[in-house]
N, CA, C and O atoms as a GROMACS GRO file, in nm:
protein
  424
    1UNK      N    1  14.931  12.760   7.350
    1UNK     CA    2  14.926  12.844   7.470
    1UNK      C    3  14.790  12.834   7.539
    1UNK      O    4  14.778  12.816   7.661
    2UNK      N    5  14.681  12.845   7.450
    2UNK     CA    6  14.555  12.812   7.564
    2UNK      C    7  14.514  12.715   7.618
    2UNK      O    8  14.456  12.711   7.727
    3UNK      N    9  14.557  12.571   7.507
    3UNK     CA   10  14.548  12.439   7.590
    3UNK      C   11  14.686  12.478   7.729
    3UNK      O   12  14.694  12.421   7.838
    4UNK      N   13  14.726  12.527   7.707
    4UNK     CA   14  14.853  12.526   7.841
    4UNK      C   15  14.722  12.605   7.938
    4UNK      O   16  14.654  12.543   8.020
    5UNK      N   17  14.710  12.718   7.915
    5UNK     CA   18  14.672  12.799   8.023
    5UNK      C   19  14.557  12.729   8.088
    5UNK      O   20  14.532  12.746   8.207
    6UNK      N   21  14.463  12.621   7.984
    6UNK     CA   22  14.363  12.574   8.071
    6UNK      C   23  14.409  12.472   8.135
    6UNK      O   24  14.349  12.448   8.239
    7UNK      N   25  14.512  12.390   8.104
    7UNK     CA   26  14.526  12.307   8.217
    7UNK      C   27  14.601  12.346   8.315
    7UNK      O   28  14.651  12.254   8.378
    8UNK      N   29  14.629  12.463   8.354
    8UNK     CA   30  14.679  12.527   8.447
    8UNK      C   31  14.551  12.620   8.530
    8UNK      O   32  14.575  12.649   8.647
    9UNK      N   33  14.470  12.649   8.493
    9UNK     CA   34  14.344  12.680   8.520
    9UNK      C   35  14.302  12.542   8.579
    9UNK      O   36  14.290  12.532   8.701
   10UNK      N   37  14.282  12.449   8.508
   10UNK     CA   38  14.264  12.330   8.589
   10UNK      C   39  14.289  12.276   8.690
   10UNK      O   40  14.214  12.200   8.750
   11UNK      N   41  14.422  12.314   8.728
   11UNK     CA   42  14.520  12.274   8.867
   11UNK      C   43  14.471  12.404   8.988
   11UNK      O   44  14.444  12.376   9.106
   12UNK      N   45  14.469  12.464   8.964
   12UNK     CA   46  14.432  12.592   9.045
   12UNK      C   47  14.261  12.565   9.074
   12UNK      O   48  14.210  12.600   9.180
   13UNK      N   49  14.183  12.497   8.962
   13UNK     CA   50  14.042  12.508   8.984
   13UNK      C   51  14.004  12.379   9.100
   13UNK      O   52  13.922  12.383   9.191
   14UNK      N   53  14.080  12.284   9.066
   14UNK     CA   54  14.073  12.170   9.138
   14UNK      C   55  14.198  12.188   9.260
   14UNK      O   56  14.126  12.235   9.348
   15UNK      N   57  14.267  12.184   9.290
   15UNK     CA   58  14.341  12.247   9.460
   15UNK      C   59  14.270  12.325   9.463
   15UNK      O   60  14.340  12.386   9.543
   16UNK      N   61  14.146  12.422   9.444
   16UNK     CA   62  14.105  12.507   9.550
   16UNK      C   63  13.956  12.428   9.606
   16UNK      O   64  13.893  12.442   9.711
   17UNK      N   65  13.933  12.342   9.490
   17UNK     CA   66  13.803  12.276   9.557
   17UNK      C   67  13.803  12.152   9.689
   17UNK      O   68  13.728  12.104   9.774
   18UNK      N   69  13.970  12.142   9.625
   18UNK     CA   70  14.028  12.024   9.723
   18UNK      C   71  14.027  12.074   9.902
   18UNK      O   72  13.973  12.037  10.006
   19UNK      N   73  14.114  12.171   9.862
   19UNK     CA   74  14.132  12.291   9.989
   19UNK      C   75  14.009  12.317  10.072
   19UNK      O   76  14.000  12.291  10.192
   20UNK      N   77  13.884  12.389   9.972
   20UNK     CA   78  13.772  12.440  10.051
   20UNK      C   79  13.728  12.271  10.128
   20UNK      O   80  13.698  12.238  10.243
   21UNK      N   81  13.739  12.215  10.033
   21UNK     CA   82  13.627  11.995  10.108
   21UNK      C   83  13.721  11.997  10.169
   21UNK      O   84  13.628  11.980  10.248
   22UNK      N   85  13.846  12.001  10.238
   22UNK     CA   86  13.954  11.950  10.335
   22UNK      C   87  13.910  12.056  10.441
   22UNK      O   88  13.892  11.991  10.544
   23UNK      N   89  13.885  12.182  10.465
   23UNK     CA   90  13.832  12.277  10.580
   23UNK      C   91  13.673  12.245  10.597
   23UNK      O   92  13.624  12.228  10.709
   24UNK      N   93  13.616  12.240  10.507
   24UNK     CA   94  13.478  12.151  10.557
   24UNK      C   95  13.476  12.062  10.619
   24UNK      O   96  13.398  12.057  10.714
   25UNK      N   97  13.581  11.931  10.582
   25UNK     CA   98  13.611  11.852  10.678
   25UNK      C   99  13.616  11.809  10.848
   25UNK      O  100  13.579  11.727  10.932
   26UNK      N  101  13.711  11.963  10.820
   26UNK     CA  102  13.762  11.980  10.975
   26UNK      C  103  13.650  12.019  11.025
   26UNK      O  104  13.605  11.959  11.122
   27UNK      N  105  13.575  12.140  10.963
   27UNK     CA  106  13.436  12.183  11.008
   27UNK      C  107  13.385  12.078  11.070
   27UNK      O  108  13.364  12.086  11.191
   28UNK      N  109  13.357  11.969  11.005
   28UNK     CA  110  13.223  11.899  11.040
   28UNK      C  111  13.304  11.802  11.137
   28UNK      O  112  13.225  11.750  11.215
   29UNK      N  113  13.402  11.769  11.154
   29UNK     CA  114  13.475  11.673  11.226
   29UNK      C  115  13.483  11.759  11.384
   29UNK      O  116  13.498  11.703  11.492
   30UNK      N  117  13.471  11.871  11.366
   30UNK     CA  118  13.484  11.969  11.484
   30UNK      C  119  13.354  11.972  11.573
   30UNK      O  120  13.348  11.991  11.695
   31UNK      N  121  13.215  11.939  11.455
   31UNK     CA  122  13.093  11.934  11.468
   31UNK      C  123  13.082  11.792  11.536
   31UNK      O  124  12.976  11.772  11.596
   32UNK      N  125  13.156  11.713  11.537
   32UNK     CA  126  13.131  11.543  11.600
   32UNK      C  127  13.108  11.442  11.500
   32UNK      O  128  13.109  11.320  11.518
   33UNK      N  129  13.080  11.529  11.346
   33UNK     CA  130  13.084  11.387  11.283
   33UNK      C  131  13.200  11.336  11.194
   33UNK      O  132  13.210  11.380  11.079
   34UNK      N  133  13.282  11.252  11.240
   34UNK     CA  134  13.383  11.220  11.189
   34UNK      C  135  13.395  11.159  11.082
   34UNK      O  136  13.484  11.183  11.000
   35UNK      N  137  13.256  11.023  11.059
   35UNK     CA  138  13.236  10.998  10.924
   35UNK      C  139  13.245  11.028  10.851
   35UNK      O  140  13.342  11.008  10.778
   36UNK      N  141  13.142  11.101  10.826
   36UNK     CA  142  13.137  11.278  10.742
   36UNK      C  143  13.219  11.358  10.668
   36UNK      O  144  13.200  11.409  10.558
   37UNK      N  145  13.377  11.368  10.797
   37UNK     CA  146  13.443  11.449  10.758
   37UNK      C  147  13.561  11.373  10.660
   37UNK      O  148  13.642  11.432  10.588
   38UNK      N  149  13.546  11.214  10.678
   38UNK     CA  150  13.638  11.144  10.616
   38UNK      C  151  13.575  11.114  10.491
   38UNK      O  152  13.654  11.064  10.412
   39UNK      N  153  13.461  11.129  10.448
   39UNK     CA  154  13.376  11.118  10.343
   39UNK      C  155  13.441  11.240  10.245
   39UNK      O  156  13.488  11.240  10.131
   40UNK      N  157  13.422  11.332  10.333
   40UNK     CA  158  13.446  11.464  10.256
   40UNK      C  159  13.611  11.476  10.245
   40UNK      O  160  13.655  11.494  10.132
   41UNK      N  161  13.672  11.470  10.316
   41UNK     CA  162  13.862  11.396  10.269
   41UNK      C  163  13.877  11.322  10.160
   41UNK      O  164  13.981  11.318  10.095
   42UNK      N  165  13.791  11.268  10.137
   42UNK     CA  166  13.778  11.158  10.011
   42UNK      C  167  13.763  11.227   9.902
   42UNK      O  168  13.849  11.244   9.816
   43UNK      N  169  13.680  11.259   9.903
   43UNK     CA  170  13.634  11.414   9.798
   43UNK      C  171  13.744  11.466   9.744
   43UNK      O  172  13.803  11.445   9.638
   44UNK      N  173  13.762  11.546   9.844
   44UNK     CA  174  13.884  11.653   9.868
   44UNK      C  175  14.022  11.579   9.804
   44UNK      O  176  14.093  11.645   9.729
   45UNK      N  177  14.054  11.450   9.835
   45UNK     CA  178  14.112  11.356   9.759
   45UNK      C  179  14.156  11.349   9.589
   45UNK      O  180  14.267  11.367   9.539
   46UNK      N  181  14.030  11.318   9.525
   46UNK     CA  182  13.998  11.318   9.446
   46UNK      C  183  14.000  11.443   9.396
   46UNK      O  184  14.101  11.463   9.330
   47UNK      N  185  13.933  11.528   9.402
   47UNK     CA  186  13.974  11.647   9.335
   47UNK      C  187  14.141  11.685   9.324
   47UNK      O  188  14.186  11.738   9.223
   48UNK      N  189  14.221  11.653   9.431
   48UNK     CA  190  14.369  11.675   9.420
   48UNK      C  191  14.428  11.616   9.354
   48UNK      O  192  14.527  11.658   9.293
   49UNK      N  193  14.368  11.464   9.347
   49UNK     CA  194  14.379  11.380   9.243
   49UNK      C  195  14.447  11.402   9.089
   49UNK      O  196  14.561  11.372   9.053
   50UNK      N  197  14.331  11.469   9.006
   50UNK     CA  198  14.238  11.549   8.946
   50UNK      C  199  14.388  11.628   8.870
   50UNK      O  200  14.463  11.613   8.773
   51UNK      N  201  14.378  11.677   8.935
   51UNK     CA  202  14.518  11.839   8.976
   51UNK      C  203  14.647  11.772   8.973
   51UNK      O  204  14.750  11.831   8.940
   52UNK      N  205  14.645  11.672   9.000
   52UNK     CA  206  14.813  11.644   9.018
   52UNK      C  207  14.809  11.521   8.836
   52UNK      O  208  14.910  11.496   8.769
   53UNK      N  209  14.672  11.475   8.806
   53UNK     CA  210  14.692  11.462   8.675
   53UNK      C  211  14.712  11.540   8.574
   53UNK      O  212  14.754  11.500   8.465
   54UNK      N  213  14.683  11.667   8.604
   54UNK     CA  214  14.710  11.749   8.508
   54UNK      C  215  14.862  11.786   8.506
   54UNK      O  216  14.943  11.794   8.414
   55UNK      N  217  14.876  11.810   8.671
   55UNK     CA  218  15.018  11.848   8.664
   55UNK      C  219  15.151  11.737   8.614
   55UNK      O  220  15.272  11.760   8.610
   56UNK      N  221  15.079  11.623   8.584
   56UNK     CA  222  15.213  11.534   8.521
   56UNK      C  223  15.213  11.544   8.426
   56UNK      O  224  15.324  11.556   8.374
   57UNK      N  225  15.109  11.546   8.350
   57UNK     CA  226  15.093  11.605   8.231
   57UNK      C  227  15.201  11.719   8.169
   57UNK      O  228  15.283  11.703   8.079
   58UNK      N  229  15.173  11.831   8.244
   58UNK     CA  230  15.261  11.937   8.195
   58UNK      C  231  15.425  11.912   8.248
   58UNK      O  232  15.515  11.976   8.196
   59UNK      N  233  15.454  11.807   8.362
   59UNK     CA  234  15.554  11.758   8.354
   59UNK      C  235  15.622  11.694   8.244
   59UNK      O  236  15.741  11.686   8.214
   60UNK      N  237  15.533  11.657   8.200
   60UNK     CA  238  15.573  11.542   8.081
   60UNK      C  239  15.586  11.611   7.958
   60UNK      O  240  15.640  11.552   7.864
   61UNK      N  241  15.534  11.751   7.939
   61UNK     CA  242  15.582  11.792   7.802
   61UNK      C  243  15.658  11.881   7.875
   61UNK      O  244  15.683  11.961   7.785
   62UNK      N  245  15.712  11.925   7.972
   62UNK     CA  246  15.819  12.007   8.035
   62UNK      C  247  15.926  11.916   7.981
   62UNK      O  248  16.037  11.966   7.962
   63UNK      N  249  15.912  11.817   7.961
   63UNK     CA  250  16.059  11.717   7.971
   63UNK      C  251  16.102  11.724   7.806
   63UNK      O  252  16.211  11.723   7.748
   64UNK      N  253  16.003  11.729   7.776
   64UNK     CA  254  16.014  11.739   7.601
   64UNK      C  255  16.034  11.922   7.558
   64UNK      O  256  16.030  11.965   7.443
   65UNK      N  257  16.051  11.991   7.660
   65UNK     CA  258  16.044  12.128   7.643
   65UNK      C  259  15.947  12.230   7.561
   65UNK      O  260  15.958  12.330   7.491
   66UNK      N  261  15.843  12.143   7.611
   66UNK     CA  262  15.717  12.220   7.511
   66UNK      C  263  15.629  12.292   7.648
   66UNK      O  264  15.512  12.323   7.624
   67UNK      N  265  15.675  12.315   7.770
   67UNK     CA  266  15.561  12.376   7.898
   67UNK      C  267  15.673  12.545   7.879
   67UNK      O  268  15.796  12.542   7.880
   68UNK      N  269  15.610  12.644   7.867
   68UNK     CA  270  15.647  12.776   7.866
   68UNK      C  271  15.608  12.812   8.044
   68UNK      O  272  15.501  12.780   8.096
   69UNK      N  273  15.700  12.869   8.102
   69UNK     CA  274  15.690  12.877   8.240
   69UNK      C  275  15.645  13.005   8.236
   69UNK      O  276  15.674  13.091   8.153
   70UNK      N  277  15.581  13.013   8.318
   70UNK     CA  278  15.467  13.169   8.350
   70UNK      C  279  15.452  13.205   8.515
   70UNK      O  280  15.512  13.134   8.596
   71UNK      N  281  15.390  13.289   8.549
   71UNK     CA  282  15.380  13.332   8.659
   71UNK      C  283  15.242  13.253   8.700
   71UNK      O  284  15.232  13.211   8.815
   72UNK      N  285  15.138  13.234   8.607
   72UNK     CA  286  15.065  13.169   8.624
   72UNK      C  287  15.060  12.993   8.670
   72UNK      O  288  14.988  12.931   8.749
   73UNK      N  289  15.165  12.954   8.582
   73UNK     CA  290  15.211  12.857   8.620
   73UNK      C  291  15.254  12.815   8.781
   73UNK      O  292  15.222  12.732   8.866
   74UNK      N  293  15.340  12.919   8.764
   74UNK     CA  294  15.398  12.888   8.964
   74UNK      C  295  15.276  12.973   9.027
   74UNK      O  296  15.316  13.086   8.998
   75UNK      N  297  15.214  12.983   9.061
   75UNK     CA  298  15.069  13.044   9.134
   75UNK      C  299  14.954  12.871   9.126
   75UNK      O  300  14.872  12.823   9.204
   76UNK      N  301  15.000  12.832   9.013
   76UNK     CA  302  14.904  12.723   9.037
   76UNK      C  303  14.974  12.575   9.090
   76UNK      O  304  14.916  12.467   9.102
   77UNK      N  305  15.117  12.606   9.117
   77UNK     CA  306  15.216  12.514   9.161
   77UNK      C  307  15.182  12.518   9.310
   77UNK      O  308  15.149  12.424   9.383
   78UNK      N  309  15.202  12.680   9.347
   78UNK     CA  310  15.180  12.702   9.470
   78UNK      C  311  15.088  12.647   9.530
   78UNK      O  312  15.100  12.564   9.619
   79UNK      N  313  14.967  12.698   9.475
   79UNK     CA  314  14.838  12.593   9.511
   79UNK      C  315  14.824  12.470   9.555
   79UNK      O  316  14.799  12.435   9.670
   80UNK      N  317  14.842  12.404   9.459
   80UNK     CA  318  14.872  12.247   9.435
   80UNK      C  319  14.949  12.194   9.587
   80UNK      O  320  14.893  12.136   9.681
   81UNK      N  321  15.062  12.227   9.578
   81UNK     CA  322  15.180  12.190   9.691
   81UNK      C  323  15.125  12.272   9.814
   81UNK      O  324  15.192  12.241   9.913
   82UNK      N  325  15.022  12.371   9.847
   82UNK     CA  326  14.971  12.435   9.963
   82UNK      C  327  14.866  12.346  10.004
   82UNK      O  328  14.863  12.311  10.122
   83UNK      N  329  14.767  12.297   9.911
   83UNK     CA  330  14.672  12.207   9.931
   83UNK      C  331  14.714  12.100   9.950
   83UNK      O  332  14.619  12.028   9.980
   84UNK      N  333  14.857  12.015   9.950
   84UNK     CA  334  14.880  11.942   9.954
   84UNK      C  335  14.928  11.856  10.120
   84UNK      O  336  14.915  11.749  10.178
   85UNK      N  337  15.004  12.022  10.141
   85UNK     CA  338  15.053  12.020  10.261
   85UNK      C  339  14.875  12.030  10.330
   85UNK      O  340  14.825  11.919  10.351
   86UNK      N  341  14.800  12.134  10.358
   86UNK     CA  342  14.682  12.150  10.452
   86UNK      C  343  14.632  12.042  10.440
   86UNK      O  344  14.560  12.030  10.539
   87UNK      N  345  14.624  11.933  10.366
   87UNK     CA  346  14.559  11.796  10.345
   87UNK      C  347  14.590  11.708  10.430
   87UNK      O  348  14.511  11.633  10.485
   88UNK      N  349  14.752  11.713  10.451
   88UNK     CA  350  14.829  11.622  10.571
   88UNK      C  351  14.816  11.682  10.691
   88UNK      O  352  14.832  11.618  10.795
   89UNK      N  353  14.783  11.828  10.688
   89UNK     CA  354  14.794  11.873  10.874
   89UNK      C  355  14.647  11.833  10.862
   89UNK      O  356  14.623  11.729  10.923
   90UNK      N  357  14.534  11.891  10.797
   90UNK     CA  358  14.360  11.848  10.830
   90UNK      C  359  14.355  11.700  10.906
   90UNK      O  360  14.304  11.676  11.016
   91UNK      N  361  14.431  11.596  10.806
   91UNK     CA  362  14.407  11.499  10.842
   91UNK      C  363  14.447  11.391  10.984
   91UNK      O  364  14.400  11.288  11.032
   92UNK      N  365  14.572  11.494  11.020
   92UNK     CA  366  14.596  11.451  11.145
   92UNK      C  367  14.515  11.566  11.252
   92UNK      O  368  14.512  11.537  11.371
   93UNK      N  369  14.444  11.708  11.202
   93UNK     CA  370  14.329  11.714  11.295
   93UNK      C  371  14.183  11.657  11.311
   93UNK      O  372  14.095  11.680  11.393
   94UNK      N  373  14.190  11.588  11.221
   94UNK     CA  374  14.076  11.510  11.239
   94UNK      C  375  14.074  11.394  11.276
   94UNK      O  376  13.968  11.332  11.290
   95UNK      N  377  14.172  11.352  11.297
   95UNK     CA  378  14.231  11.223  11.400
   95UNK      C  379  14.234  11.224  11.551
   95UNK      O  380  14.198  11.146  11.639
   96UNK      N  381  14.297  11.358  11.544
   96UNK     CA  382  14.270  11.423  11.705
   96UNK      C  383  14.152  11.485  11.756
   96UNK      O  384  14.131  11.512  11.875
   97UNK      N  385  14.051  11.512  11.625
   97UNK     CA  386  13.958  11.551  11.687
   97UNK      C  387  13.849  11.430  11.737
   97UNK      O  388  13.771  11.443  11.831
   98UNK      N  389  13.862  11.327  11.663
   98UNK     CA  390  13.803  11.197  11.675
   98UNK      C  391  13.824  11.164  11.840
   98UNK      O  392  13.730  11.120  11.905
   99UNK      N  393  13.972  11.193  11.910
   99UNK     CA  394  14.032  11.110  11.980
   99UNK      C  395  13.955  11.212  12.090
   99UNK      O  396  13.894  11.150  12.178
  100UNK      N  397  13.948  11.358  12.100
  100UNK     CA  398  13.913  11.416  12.168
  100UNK      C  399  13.756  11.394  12.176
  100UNK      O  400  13.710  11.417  12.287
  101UNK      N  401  13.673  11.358  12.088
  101UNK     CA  402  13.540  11.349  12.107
  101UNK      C  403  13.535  11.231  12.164
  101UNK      O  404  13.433  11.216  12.232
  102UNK      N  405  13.627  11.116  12.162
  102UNK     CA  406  13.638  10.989  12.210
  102UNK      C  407  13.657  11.003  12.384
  102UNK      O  408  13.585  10.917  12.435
  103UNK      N  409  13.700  11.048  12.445
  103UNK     CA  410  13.705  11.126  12.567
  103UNK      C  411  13.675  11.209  12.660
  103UNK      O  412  13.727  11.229  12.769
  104UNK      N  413  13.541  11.282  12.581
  104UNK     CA  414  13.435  11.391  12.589
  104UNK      C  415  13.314  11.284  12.634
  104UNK      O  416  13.235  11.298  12.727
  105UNK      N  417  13.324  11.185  12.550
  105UNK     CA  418  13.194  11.090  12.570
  105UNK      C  419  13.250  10.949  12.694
  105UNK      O  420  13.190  10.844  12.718
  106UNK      N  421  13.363  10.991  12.744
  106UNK     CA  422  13.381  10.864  12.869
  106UNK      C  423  13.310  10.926  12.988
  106UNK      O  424  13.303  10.864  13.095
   0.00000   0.00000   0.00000
């Protein structure tokens, strides 16, 4: 049970770090530097990364019926799949924000 709970702690610890570097992103992409903000997507990347290794993990002894489902569990599912989605909308605003600074400067 506590190796469970920490790698579920894990998924929740990493989607939220993913989450906060994906709104920094936009931050700084909002700021004009787009580099920057794709640097920090990368990041943000990786940490989700991170999170979705853990979560196959507990897929994989789900299959063998050794993952006990908790409330905690789906709270850090939620996460995961929330950060997942804000990752794909960030990234098409920072595409548009590129395109709009691209047009600011004609």
């Amino acid at each position: 049970m506590e190796d469970l709970e920490q790698q579920i702690f894990e998924i929740i610890t990493h989607s939220g770090t993913a989450r906060s570097t994906f709104y920094d992103a936009l931050k700084i992409a909002r700021e004009g530097n787009i580099e920057k903000a794709h640097s920090l997507m990368s990041e943000g990347d990786h940490e989700l990364t991170q999170a979705h290794n853990v979560q196959t993990k507990l897929i994989t002894a789900d299959m063998s019926g050794k993952t006990k489902i908790s409330l905690l569990l789906i709270h850090a599912q939620d996460q995961f799949m929330t950060t997942m989605s804000e990752q794909t909308l960030i990234e098409q605003m920072i595409s548009m924000q590129a395109e709009i600074n691209e047009l600011k400067n004609k």
